[in-house]
C-alpha positions in Angstrom: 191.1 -108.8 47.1 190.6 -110.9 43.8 191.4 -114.2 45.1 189.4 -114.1 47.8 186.7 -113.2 45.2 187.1 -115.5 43.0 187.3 -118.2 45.3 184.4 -117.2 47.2 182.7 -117.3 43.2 184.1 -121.0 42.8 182.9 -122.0 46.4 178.9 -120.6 45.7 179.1 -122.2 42.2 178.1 -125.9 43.5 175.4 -124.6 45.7 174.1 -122.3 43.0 173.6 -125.5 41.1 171.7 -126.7 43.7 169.1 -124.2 44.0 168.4 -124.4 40.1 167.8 -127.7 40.4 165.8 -127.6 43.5 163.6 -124.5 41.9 163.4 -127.1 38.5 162.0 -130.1 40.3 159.6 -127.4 42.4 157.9 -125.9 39.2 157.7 -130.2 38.3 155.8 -130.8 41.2 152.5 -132.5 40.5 153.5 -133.1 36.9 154.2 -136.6 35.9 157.0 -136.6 32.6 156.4 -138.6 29.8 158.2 -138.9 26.7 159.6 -135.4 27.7 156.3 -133.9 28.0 154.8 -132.4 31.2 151.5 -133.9 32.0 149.3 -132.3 35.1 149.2 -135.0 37.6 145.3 -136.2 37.7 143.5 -134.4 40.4 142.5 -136.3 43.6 138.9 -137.7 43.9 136.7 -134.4 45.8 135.3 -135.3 48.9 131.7 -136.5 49.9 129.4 -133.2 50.3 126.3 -133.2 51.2 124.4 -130.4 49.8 122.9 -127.5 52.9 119.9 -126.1 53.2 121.5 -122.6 51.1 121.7 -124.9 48.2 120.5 -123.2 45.3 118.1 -125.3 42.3 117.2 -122.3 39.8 117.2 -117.9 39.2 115.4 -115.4 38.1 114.5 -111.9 37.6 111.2 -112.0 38.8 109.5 -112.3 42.5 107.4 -115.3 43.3 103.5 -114.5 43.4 102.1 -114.4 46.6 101.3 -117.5 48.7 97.4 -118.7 47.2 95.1 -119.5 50.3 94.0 -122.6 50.5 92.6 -125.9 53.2 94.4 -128.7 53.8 93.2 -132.0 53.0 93.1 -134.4 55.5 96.3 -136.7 56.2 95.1 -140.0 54.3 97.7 -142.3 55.9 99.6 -142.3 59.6 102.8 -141.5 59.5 102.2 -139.3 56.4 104.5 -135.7 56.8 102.7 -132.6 55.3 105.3 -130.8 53.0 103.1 -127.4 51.4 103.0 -125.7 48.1 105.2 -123.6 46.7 105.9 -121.3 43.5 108.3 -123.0 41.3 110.1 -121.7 38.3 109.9 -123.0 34.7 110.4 -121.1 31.0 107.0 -120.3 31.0 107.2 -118.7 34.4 105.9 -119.6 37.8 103.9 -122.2 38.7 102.5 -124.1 41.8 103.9 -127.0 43.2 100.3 -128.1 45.3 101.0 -129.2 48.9 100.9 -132.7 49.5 101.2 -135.3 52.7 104.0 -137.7 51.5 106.1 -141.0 53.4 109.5 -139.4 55.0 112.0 -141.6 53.7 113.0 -142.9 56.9 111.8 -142.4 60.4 112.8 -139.2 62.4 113.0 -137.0 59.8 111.5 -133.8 59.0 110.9 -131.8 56.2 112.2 -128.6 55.4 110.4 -126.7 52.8 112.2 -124.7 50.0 112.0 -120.8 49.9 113.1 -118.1 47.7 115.3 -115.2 48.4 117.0 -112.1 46.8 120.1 -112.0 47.0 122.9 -110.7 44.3 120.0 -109.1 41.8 118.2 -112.3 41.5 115.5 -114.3 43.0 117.3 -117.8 43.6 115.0 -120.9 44.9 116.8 -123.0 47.7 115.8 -126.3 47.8 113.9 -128.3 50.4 115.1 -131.3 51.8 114.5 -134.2 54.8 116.9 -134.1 57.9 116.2 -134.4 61.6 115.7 -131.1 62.3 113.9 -128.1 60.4 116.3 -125.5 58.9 115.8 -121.7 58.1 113.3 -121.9 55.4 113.6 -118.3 55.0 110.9 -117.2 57.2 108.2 -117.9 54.7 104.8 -119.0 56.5 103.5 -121.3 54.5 100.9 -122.4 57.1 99.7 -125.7 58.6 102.8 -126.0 61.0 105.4 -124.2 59.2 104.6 -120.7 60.2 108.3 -119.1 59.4 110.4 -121.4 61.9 110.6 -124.7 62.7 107.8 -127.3 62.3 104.6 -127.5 64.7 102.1 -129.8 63.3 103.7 -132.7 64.7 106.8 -134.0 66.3 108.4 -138.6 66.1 107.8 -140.0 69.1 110.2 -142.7 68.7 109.3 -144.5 65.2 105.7 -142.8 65.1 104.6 -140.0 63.8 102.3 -137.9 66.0 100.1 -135.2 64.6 99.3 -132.0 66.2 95.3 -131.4 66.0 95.7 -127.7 66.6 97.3 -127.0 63.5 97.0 -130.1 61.1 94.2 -131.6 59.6 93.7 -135.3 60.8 90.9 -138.2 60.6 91.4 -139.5 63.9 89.6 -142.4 62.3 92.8 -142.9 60.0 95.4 -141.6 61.9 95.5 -142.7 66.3 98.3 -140.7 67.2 97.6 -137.4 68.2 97.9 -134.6 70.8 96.6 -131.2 71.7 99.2 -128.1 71.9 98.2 -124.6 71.8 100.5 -122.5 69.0 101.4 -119.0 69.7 101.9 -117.2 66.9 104.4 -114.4 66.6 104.3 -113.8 63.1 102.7 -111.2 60.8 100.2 -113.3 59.2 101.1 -112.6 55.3 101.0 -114.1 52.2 104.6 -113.0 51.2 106.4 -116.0 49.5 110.0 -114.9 49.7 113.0 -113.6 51.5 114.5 -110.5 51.1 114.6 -107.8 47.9 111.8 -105.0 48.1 108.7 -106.4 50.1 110.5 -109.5 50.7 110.7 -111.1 54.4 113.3 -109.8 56.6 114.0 -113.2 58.5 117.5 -114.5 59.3 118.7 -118.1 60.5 118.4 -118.5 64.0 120.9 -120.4 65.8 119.1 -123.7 65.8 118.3 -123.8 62.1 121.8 -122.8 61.2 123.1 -126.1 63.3 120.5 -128.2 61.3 122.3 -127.1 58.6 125.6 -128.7 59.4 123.2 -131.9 59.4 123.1 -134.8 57.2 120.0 -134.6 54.4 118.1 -136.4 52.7 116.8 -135.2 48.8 113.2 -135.4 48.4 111.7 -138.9 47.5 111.2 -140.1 43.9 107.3 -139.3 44.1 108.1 -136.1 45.4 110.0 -134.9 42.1 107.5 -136.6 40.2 105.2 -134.7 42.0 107.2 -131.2 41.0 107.5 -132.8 37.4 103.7 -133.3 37.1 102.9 -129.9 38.5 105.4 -128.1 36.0 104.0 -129.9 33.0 100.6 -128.8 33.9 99.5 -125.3 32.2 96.5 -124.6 34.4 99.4 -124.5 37.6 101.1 -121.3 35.5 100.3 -118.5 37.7 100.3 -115.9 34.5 97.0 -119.1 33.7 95.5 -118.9 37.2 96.1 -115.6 38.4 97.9 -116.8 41.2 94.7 -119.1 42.2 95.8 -122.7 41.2 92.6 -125.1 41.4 95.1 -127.5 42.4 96.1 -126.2 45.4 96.5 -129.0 47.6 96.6 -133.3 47.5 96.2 -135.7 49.8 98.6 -137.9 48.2 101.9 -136.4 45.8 101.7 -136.7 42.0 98.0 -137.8 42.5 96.5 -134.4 41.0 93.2 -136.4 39.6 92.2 -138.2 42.4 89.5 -137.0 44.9 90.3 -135.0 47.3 92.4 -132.4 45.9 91.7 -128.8 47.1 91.7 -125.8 45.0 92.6 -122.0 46.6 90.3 -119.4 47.3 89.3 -117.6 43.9 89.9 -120.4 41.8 88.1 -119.8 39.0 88.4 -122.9 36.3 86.5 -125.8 37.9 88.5 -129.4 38.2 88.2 -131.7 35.3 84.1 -130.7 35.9 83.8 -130.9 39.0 83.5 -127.9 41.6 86.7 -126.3 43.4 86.7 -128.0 46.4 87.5 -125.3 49.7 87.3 -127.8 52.7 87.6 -125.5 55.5 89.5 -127.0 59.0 88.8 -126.0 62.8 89.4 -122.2 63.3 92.7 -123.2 65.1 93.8 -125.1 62.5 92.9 -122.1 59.7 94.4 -118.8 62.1 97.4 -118.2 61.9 98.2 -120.4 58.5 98.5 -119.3 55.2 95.3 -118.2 54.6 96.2 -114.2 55.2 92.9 -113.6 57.3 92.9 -111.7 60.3 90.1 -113.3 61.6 89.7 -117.1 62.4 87.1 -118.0 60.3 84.0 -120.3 61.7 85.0 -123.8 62.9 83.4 -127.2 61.3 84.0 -130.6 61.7 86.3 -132.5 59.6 84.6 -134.2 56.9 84.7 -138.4 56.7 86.4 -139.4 54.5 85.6 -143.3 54.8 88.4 -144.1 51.8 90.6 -142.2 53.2 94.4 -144.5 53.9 93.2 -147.2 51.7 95.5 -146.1 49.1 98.9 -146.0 51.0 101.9 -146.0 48.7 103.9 -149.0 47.6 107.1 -146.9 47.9 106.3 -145.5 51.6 108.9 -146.7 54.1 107.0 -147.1 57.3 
């Protein structure tokens, strides 16, 4: 029985060879030698990824203040999208990022506001972004269209923009394109200004939003960040400075906080640079339902004229 064995030992000693050198040039895979060192091979280039509507800009440990109530100032040029305010976060806490009307970067796209949510122990701040459809915006109703889902202050009809009077605030001497469409409103009017965590809003994606965000999007224009830039470097905007009552609430144009116009909230108390807080109310149908945490529509008035009003359209709009 020993020759067998030892032949049978002589026969395997080849392939045995074999497999060492097979399980060498395995653990050498992806390593390139040189100069008898082994180098990692260099990784290959990632892929394109465009960022979703879960993306997350900043943390904290502490809930956003209520939503402030607040008008909203007429749209000063057609094709203008309204994109509202929202509590940002900065070292020296929360402040307001005033609502604004601002140039979509190109035509048929929609904005998507931002929204906080607690998930993981933390208050994290997704960040808002153009794209053809409106995504989950975590349920927030920030008013003036966006009442917690979707977008209905206006809809592209083709390459124009058309407003919806029932909800938005438009000089029909500005802006032509307009229609009439009655908005029922199925959600608990609040002032709650995040998703989630103890008193937070208990809204999921729906199906729709969750396909708009497999879509393409667009980052926020340049004179929207300087808009957010100009609102964080301004100390009356701290909510722990305003009480959660920004006198700059709202402005018809982004990063244009001294020009007239601007609307401050409701209980502002500091006047602006002077002059009065400004509350221009809108029609009752544009005001129930909104932000303003009423339970009552309060008295409609006309839309004040506003004879400047689109005469200071931006260079950088792409109409």
């Amino acid at each position: 029985m020993s020759k067998p064995s030892k032949h049978l030992a002589l026969s395997l000693a080849p392939l045995t060879g074999l497999l060492l050198l097979s399980a060498a040039a395995t653990q050498l895979t992806g390593c390139v030698v040189r100069a008898g060192v082994a180098v990692p091979a260099p990784a290959p280039p990632p892929p394109v990824y465009v960022a979703p509507a879960a993306e997350v800009d900043i943390q904290t440990n502490e809930p956003p203040p209520p939503l402030p109530v607040y008008e909203q100032p007429p749209c000063p040029v057609e094709g203008y999208i309204w994109t509202p305010g929202y509590w940002a976060w900065a070292p020296g806490g929360y402040y307001w990022v005033p609502g604004t009307w601002v140039a979509p970067p190109r035509f048929g796209l929609l904005w998507t506001p931002g929204y906080w949510a607690f998930a993981g122990g933390v208050y994290a701040f997704h960040a808002g972004y153009w794209g053809p459809h409106v995504g989950f915006y975590g349920g927030v109703n920030y008013g003036f269209g966006y009442g917690g889902v979707g977008f209905v202050g206006g809809r592209w009809v083709g390459n124009t923009f058309a407003y919806n009077q029932s909800v938005t605030n438009v000089n029909v001497t500005v802006v032509h394109n307009t229609y009439n469409e009655t908005v029922v409103n199925n959600v608990t009017v609040n002032r709650v200004s995040y998703n989630g965590g103890s008193g937070g809003l208990t809204a999921t994606p729906t199906m729709q939003e969750r396909m708009a965000t497999q879509e393409q999007h667009v980052a926020p224009t340049a004179v929207q960040r300087q808009h957010v830039q100009q609102a964080g470097a301004n100390p009356a905007l701290l909510a722990r400075n305003n009480g959660g009552h920004p006198a700059i609430a709202a402005t018809p144009h982004a990063a244009a906080f001294n020009a007239a116009g601007v609307v401050g909230a409701h209980g502002a108390a500091s006047p602006l640079h002077g002059q009065p807080v400004t509350n221009r109310p809108n029609s009752a149908a544009q005001r129930y339902g909104t932000a303003t945490g009423n339970p009552q529509p309060p008295k409609a008035k006309p839309h004040p004229k506003n004879p400047e009003a689109g005469k200071h359209e931006e260079k950088s709009a792409q109409r």
